[in-house]
N, C-alpha and C positions, 0 to 999 in steps of 0.2 A: 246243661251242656251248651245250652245259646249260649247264655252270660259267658263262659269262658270264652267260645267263638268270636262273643264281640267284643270280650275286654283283651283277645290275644290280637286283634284284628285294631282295637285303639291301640296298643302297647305299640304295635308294627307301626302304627300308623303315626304315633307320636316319634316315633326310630326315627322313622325318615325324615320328617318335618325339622329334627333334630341332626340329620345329617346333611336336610337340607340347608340350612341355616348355617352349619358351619363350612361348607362350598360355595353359598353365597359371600360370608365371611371370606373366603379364601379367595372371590375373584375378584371382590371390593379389594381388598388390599395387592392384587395383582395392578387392578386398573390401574390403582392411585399410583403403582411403581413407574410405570408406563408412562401415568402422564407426567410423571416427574424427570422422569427420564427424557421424554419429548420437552419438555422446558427446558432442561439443560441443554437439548441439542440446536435448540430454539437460540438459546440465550451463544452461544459458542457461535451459532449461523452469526447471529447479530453482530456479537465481536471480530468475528472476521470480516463482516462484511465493511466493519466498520477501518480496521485494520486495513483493507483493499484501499476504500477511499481516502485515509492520509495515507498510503505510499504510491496512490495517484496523484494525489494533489502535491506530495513533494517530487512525486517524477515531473510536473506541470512547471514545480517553480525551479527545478533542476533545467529543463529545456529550454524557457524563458532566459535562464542564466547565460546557458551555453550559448545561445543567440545574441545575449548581449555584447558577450563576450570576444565571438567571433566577428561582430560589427567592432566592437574598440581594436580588435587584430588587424580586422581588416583596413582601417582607420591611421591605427599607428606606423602600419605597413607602408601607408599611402603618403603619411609624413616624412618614413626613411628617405622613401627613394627620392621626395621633394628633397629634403636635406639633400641626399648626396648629389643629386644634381645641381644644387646651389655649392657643396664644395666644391665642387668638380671645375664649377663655372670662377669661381675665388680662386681656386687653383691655379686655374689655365691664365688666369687677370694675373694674376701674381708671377708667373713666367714670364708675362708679358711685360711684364714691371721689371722685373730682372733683367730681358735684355735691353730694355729700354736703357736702366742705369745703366748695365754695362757700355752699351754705345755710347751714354754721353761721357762715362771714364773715359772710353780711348780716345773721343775726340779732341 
């Protein structure tokens, strides 16, 4: 009756060991989900992050632009009104031109 006690008490005892191993199996292969799972969120972080910095670095060369740009505005702006004040100044010469001939017609 021992012997049976202690071959039902290995028998038990081998169960478990045998269930425990297939739970260790099942949280091995949990973990590995995990960390794989964590990699990809990992590697996505990294994409984005990556993502962030060229459309900083294009908003950077986008502002650099618009700064150049509003300098050439500002620039060409500054040419007009030179111009038109030089028409203005040709203009008014050229009137003056005008009555000049006219005066020497009538004389």
């Amino acid at each position: 009756e021992k012997a049976e006690v202690l071959e039902a008490a290995k028998s038990s005892t081998e169960d478990s060991a045998a269930a425990t191993q297939v739970q260790l199996e099942e949280l091995r292969q949990e973990l590995e989900r995990v960390k794989a799972e964590k990699a990809e969120e990992s590697s996505r972080a990294d994409s984005s992050s990556e993502s962030v910095a060229a459309a900083e670095g294009q908003l950077a060369a986008l502002r650099e632009q618009l700064e150049r740009l509003s300098a050439e505005k500002e620039e060409a702006s500054t040419q007009f009104s030179s111009s038109a004040a030089s028409l203005a100044d040709a203009q008014s010469q050229l009137e003056a031109l005008k009555d000049e001939v006219a005066k020497l017609q009538h004389e």
